[in-house]
ROGURO-199867 format. One record per residue (C-alpha): residue in three letters; z, y, x. Coordinates in steps of 0.25 Angstrom, whole numbers, padded with zeros to 4 digits. Last residue first. Layout:
N
residuo  w  v  u
ALA  Z  Y  X
...
//
This chain:
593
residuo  w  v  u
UNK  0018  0280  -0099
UNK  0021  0282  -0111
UNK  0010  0275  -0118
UNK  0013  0263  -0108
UNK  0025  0260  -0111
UNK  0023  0262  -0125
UNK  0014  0248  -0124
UNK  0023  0241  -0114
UNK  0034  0243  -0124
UNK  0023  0237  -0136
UNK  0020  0225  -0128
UNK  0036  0224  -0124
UNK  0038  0223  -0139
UNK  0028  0215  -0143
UNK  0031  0204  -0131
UNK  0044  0205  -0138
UNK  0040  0201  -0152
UNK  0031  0190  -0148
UNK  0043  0185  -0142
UNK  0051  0187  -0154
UNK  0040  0179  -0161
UNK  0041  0167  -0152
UNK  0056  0167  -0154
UNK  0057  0167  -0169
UNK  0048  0156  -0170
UNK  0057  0149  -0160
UNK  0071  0153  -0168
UNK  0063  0148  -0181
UNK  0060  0134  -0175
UNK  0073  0132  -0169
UNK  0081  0136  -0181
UNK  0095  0136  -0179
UNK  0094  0149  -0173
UNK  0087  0155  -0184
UNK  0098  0167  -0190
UNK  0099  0171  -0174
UNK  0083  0173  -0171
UNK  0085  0187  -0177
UNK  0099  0190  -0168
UNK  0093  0184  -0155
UNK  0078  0193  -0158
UNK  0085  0204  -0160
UNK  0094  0200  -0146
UNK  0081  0197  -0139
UNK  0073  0209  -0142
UNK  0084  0220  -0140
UNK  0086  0212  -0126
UNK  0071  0212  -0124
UNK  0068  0225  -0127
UNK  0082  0230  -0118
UNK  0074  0221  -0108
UNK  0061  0229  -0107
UNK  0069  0243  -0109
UNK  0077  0240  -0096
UNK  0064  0234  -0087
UNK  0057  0247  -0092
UNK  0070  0258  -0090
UNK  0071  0252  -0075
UNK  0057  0253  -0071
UNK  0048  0238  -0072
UNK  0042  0234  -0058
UNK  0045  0221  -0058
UNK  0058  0223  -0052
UNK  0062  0232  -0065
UNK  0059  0217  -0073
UNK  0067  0209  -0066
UNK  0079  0219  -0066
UNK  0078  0219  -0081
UNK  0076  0205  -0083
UNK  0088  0203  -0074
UNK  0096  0213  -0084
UNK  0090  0205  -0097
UNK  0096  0191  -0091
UNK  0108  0196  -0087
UNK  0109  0202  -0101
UNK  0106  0188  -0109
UNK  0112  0176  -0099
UNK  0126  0176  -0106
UNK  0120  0178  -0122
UNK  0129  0189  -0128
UNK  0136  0187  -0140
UNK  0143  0197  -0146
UNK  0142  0196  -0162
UNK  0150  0183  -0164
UNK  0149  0179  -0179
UNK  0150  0165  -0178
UNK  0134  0163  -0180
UNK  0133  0172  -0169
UNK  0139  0163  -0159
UNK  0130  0152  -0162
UNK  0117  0161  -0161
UNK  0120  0165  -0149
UNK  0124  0149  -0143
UNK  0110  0148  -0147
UNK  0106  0159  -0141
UNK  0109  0154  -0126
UNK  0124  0155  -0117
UNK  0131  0164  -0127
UNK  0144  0173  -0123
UNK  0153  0178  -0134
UNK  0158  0192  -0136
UNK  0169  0188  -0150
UNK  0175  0200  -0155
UNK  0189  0193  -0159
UNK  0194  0196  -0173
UNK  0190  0185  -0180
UNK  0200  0174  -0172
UNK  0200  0162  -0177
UNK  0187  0158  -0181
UNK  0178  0166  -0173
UNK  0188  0161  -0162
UNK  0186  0148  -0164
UNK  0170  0149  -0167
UNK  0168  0157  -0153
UNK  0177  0146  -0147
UNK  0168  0132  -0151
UNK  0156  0142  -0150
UNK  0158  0145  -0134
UNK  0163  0129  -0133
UNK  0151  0124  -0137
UNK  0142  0136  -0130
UNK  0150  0132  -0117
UNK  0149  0145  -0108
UNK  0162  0151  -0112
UNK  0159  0166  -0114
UNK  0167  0170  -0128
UNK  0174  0184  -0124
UNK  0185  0185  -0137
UNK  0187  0201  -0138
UNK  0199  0207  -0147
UNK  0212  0197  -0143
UNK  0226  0196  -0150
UNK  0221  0184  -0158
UNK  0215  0177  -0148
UNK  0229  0176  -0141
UNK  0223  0166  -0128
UNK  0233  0156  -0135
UNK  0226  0158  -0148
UNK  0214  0154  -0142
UNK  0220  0144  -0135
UNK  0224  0138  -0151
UNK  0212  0141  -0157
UNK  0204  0132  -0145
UNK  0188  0137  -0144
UNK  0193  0144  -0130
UNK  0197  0131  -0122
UNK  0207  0137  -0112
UNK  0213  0139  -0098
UNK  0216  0153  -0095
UNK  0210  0163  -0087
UNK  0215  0173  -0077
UNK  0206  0177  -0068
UNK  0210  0179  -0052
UNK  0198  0174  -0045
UNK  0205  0160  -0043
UNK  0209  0160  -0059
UNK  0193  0159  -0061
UNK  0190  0144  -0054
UNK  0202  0138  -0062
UNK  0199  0144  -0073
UNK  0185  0137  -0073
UNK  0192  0124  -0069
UNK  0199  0125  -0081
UNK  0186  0126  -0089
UNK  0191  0130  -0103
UNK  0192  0145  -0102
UNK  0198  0158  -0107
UNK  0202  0172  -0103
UNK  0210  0181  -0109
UNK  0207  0195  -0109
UNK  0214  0207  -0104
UNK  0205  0222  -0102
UNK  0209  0227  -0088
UNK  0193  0232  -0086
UNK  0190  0223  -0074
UNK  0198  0211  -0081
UNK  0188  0214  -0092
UNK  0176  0212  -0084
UNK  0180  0202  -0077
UNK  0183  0193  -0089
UNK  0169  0197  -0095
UNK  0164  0192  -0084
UNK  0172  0179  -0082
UNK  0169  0176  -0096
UNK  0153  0178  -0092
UNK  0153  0168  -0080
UNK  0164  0161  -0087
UNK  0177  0162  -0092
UNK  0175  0157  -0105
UNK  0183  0162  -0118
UNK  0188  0176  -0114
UNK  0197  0183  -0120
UNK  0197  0198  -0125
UNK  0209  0207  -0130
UNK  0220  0201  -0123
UNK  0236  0198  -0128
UNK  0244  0193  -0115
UNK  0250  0182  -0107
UNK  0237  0174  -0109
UNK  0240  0159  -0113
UNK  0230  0150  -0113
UNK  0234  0139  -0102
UNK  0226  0125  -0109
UNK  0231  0114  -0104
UNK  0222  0106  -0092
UNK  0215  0092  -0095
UNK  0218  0085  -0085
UNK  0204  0080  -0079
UNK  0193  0070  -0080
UNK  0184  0072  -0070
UNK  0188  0059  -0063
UNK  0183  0049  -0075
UNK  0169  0058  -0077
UNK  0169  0050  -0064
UNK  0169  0035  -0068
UNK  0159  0035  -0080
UNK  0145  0043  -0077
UNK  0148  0047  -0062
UNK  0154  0033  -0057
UNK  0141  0026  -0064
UNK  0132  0036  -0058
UNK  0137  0036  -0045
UNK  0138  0021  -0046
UNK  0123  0020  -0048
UNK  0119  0030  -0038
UNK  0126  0022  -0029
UNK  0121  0006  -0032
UNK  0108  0008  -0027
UNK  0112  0013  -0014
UNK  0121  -0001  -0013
UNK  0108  -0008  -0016
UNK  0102  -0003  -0004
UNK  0115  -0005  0006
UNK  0113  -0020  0000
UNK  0101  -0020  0002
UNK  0101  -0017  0018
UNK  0115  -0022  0021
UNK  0106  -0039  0016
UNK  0094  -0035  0025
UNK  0104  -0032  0037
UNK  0111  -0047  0033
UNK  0099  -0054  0032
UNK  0093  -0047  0047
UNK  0106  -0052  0053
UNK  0116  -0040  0058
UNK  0120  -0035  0074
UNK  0107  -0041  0079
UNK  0105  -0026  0086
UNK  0091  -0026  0076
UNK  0097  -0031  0063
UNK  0108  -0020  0066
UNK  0095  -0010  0067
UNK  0093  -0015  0053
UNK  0106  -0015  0047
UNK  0106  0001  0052
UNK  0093  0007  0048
UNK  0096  -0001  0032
UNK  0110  0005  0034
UNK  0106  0018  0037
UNK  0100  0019  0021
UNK  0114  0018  0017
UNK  0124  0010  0008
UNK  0130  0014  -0005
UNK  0144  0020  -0006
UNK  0142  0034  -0003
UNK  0141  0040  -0017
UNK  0151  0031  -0024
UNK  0162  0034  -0014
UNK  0159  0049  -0014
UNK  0161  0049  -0029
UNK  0173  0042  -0029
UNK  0180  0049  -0018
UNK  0175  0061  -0026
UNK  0182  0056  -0039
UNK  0195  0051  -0033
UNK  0202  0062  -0027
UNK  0208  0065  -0014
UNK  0195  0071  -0007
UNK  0196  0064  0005
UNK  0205  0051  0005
UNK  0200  0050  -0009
UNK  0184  0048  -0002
UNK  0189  0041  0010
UNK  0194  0030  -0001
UNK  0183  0032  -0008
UNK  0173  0030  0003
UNK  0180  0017  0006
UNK  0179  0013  -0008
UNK  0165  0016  -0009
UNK  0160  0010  0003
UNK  0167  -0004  -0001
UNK  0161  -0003  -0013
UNK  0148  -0001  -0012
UNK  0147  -0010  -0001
UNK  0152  -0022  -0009
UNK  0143  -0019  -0020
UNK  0132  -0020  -0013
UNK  0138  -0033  -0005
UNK  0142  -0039  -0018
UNK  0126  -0038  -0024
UNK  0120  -0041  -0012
UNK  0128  -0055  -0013
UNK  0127  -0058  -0027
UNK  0112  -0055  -0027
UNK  0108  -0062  -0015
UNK  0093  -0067  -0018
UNK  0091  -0056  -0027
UNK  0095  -0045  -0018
UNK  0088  -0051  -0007
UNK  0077  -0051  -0014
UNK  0079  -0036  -0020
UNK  0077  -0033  -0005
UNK  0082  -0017  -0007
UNK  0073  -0011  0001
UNK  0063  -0003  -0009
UNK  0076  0003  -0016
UNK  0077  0010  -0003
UNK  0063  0013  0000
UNK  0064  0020  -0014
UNK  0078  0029  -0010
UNK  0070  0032  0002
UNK  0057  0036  -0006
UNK  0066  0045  -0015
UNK  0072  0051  -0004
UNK  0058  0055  0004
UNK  0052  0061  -0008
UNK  0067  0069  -0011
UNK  0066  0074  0003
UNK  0051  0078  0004
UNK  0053  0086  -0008
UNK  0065  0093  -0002
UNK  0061  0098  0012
UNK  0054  0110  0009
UNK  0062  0114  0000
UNK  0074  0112  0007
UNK  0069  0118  0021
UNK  0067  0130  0013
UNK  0080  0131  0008
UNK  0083  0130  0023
UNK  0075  0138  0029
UNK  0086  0152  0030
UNK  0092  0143  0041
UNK  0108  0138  0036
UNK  0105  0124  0033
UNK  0095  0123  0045
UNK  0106  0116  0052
UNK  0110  0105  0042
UNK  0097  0101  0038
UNK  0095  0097  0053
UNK  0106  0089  0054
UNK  0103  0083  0041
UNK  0091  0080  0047
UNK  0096  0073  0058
UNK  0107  0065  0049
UNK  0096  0060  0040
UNK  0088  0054  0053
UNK  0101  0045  0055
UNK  0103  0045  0072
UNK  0098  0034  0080
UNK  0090  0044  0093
UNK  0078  0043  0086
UNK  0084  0047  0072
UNK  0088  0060  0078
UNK  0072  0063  0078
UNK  0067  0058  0067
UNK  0077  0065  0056
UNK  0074  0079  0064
UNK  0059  0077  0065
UNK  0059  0073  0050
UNK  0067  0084  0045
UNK  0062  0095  0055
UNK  0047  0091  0052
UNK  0051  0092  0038
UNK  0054  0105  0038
UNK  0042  0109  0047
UNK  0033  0102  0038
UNK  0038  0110  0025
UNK  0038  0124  0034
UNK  0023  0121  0038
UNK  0020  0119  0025
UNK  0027  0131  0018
UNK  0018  0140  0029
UNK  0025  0154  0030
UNK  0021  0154  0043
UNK  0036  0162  0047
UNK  0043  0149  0041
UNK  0040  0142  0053
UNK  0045  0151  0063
UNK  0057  0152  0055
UNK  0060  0137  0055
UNK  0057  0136  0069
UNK  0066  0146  0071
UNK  0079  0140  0061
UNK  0075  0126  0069
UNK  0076  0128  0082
UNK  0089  0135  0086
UNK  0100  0127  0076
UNK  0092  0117  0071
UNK  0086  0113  0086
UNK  0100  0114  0092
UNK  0106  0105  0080
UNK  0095  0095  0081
UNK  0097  0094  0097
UNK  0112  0092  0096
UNK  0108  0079  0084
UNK  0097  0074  0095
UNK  0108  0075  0107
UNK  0118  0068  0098
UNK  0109  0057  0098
UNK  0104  0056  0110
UNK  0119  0056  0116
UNK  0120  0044  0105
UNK  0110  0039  0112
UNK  0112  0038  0126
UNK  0128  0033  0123
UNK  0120  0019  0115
UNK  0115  0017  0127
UNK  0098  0017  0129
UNK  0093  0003  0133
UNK  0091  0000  0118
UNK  0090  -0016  0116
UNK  0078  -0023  0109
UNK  0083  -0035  0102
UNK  0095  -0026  0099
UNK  0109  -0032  0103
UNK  0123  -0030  0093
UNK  0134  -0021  0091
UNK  0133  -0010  0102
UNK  0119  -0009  0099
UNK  0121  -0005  0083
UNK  0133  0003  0087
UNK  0124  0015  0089
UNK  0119  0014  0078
UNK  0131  0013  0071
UNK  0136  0026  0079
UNK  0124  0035  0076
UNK  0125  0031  0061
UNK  0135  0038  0058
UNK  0129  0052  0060
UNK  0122  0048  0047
UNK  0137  0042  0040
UNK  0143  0055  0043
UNK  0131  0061  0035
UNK  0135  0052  0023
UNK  0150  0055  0023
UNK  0148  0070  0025
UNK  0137  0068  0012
UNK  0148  0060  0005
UNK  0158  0070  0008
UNK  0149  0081  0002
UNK  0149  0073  -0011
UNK  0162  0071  -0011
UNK  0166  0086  -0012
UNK  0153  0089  -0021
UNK  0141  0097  -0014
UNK  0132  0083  -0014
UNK  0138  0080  -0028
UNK  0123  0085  -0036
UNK  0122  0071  -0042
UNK  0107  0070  -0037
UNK  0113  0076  -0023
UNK  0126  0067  -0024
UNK  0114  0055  -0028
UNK  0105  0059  -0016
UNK  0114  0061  -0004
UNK  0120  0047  -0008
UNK  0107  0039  -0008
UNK  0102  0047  0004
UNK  0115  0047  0013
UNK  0115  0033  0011
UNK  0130  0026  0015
UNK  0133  0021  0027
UNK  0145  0011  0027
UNK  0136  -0001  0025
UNK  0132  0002  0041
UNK  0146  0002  0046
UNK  0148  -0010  0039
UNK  0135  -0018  0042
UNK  0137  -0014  0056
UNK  0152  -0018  0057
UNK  0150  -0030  0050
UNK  0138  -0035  0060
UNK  0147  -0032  0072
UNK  0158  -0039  0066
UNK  0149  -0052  0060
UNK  0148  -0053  0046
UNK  0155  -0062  0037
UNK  0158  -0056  0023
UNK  0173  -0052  0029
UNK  0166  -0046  0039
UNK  0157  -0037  0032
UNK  0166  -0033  0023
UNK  0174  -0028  0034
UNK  0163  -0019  0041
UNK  0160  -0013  0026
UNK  0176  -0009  0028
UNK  0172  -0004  0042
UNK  0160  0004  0037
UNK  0167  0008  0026
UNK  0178  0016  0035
UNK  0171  0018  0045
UNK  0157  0027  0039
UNK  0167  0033  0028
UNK  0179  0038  0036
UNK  0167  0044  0046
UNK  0161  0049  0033
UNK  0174  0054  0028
UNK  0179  0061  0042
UNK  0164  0066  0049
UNK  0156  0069  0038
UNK  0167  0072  0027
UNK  0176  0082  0038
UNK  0164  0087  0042
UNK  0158  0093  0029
UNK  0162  0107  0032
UNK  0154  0107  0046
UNK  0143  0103  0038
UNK  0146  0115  0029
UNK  0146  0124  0041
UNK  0131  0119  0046
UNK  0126  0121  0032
UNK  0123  0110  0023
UNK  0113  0111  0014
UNK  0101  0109  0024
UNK  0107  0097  0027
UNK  0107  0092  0014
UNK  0093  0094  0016
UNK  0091  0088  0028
UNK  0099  0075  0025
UNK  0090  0074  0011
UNK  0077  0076  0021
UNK  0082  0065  0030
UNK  0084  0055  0017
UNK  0071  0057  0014
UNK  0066  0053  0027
UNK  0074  0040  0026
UNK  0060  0037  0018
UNK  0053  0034  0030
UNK  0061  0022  0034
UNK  0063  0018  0018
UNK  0049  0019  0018
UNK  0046  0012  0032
UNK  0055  -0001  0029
UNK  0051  -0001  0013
UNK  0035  -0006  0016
UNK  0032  -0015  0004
UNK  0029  -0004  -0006
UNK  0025  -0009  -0023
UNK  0032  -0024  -0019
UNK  0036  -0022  -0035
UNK  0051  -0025  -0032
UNK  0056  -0031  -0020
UNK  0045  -0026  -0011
UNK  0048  -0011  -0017
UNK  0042  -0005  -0028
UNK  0053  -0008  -0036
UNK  0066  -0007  -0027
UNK  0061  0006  -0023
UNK  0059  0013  -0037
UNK  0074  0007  -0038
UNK  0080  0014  -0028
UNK  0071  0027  -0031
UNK  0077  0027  -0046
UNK  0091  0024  -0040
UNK  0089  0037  -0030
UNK  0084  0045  -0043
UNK  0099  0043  -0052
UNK  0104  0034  -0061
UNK  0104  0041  -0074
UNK  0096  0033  -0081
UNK  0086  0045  -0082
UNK  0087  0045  -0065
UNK  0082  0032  -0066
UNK  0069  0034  -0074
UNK  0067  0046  -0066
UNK  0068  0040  -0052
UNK  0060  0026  -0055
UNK  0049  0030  -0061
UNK  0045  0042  -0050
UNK  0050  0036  -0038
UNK  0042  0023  -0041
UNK  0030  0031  -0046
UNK  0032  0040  -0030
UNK  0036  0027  -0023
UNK  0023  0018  -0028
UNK  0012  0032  -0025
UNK  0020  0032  -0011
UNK  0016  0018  -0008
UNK  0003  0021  -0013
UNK  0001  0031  -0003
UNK  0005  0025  0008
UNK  -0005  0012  0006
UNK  0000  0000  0000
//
């Protein structure tokens, strides 16, 4: 099968599989897994050749490592130390050695043991990095120690390579020391941070002074690529280099450029990994040992999860993100596959027992995202449930206004008045909310403000003004209704998120009701308009048209607004109306002028 229809098989696979999977909730990397089992040669047989696709899509992996390098400033990095270097140190030994013990007790050899161990301790920087990115938890305090976990586990990879010589003999022994390349290595990673610190912002600059988007594309990936390739010939994980670089362009004025530019090729290149993955699982020996495969998988799993959770409550002394982090990093990882081969090479590990690590590290992948999405439907709603906190209305004294909903526009009102020494009392049912206001010196109390009896608590009766601004329109029309009902004789100025919720409030008898996003949006039409070229007393008359427009056309439309079909009749000839009008302005314009 030529190149081309290799890539015609992974793009329908990729774009039947992803979709369908993602409606089922279980998220794009299983849809790419299972694309790959299919066309692979245990499925359909569609693409034969999974060594150099898996090999060539680690790239995607490298651009994913880039980009999350370009995220994280050099100071931030410094921030994460104490995950990368303690937690991922704490993880990389401590399931290694337990993996180590199971690998005993099962029968292996001590230096087989270790290396399986050490190598099941990995975890895959692109599964995980993927579904906290999917999830939007990359910037959550477990997510960040999972990505300090992961990255500790790429520099790891120096020393087990290293031990790989030590350990057994290669049919085709190095005559290099093992000292002469580590020194090789760390001169390489010197050498990257040099060239992106003095190199690279130039070059970048240079570039960018042709104004060719093309020539900037290929540059960017050249650095990538060239990067990846180049600490990888002295052993070190290709994602680790272009992290690296990543890292020190995060503060050049390219970077946002850098990210578009190197995106596409990223998601392209992640989707075929994932595919070569489900593509190497060998479903034969899956169905010839089903028992045993299965127990080893879920053996791995479990093992990895409880020692990440214990390191997990150790660190952040709560159970919820040590349970997260635990199910996130549990699988196996793509440096296995590199590893288990090379240890076939050293004769430290028989060619059976490397093939058996290889599917189940694969099948362990498979088994993330649906944990994750297991734990997050039924077993972490479980950890958000709190105490439910009392209610603390009780001002000190009689005010004229209060304030249901602190808010962008509560707290507005609020300032306002506090500016002007006029008392109000201020409510709101998210105690985080008041949590987050008392720091700056507000007083607010805690409470639901549809409740007669809080109402009464806040003295309703002894107030004028009643400022509705909560942002729930549920909630707004559950307290507008209360307090119509209770108390007559508070002047009601509510705040409206869309006409609908307008028209609600009108029906009660509120008469100030003033739509959030309304004036903002009339002053920025304004200023728009004088940058166009219009003067001052134009652009002003041109929207004082359309406000007086708008509102008539609000207060017509209002007797309607259950019926759609009415309301969009209504609509179109209001429209018509207001081209008319500006026709007709335009029109006496030009008389006078």
């Amino acid at each position: 099968m030529s190149v081309f229809q290799q890539a015609l098989v992974f793009l329908a696979a990729a774009v039947v599989a992803v979709p369908l999977f993602k409606r089922l909730g279980l998220g794009s990397v299983l849809g790419y897994l299972a694309a790959g089992m299919i066309i692979g040669p245990w499925g359909i047989g569609a693409v034969s050749d999974v060594e150099s696709i898996l090999h060539f899509s680690e790239f995607g992996v490298v651009f994913l490592l880039f980009l999350i390098g370009l995220e994280l400033q050099p100071s931030r990095l410094w921030e994460l130390r104490k995950s990368v270097f303690g937690l991922g140190s704490l993880q990389v030994v401590g399931s290694g050695l337990l993996l180590a013990a199971a690998g005993l007790l099962l029968g292996l050899k001590g230096t087989t043991a270790l290396i399986t161990g050490m190598g099941l301790s990995l975890s895959s920087t692109a599964f995980a990095l993927q579904l906290l990115a999917e999830k939007n938890e990359l910037p959550t305090e477990y997510g960040r120690a999972s990505f300090g976990i992961l990255l500790f586990q790429d520099l790891a990879v120096i020393p087990l390579l290293a031990l790989l010589p030590l350990l057994g003999t290669s049919d085709s022994p190095s005559t290099e020391p093992t000292w002469v390349s580590a020194l090789k290595a760390a001169g390489v990673l010197v050498g990257v941070v040099l060239a992106g610190r003095y190199v690279l912002r130039p070059v970048f600059k240079v570039l960018a002074s042709f104004h060719s988007q093309e020539l900037f594309t290929a540059t960017a990936l050249l650095l990538v690529m060239g990067t990846a390739a180049l600490v990888s010939a002295v052993g070190l994980s290709m994602a680790l280099g272009a992290f690296l670089a990543g890292v020190l362009l995060a503060d050049s004025e390219f970077r946002h450029e850098l990210e578009a530019d190197i995106e596409p090729f990223k998601g392209l290149l992640l989707g075929l990994f994932f595919i070569a993955v489900g593509m190497s699982v060998n479903i034969g020996l899956v169905t010839t040992k089903p028992l045993l495969v299965l127990a080893l998988v879920l053996g791995l799993v479990a093992i990895k999860a409880v020692a990440l959770f214990a390191i997990g409550r150790w660190a952040f002394k709560n159970n919820e993100p040590a349970l997260s982090m635990a199910i996130v990093i549990s699988q196996g990882g793509e440096f296995a596959f590199v590893l288990f081969r090379l240890a076939v090479g050293y004769h430290v590990m028989e060619n059976a027992l490397a093939d058996l690590m290889v599917v189940v590290v694969s099948l362990s992948m498979v088994t993330t995202p649906l944990l994750f999405t297991a734990y997050a439907r039924w077993v972490r709603p479980r950890f958000k449930k709190k105490v439910q906190r009392e209610f603390d209305v009780a001002p000190e004294e009689d005010n004229p206004v209060i304030i249901a909903g602190m808010g962008r526009v509560g707290q507005v009102v609020a300032r306002m008045l506090r500016a002007k020494r006029i008392g109000f009392t201020a409510l709101d049912v998210s105690s985080e909310h008041i949590d987050f206001i008392k720091r700056f010196g507000n007083k607010v109390y805690y409470g639901d403000a549809s409740r007669l009896d809080l109402l009464r608590a806040a003295r309703a009766e002894k107030a004028k003004i009643f400022v509705l601004a909560i942002d729930d329109i549920a909630a707004s029309i559950r307290t507008a209704e209360t307090v119509r009902q209770h108390f007559p004789h508070l002047t009601i100025f509510a705040r409206a998120r869309n006409r609908q919720h307008v028209y609600s409030l009108l029906n009660m008898g509120i008469q100030h009701v003033m739509r959030e996003t309304w004036v903002s949006s009339l002053e920025m039409t304004e200023e728009i308009l004088e940058e166009l070229g219009y003067t001052y007393s134009e652009a002003r008359k041109t929207v004082e048209r359309f406000r007086q427009h708008d509102e008539q056309l609000l207060m017509s439309t209002y007797p309607f607004h259950k019926d759609e079909k009415k309301l969009a009749e209504m609509a179109a000839q209001a429209r018509k109306e207001l081209e008319s009008l500006f026709e007709h302005d335009a029109a006496e314009q030009k008389k006078v002028s």
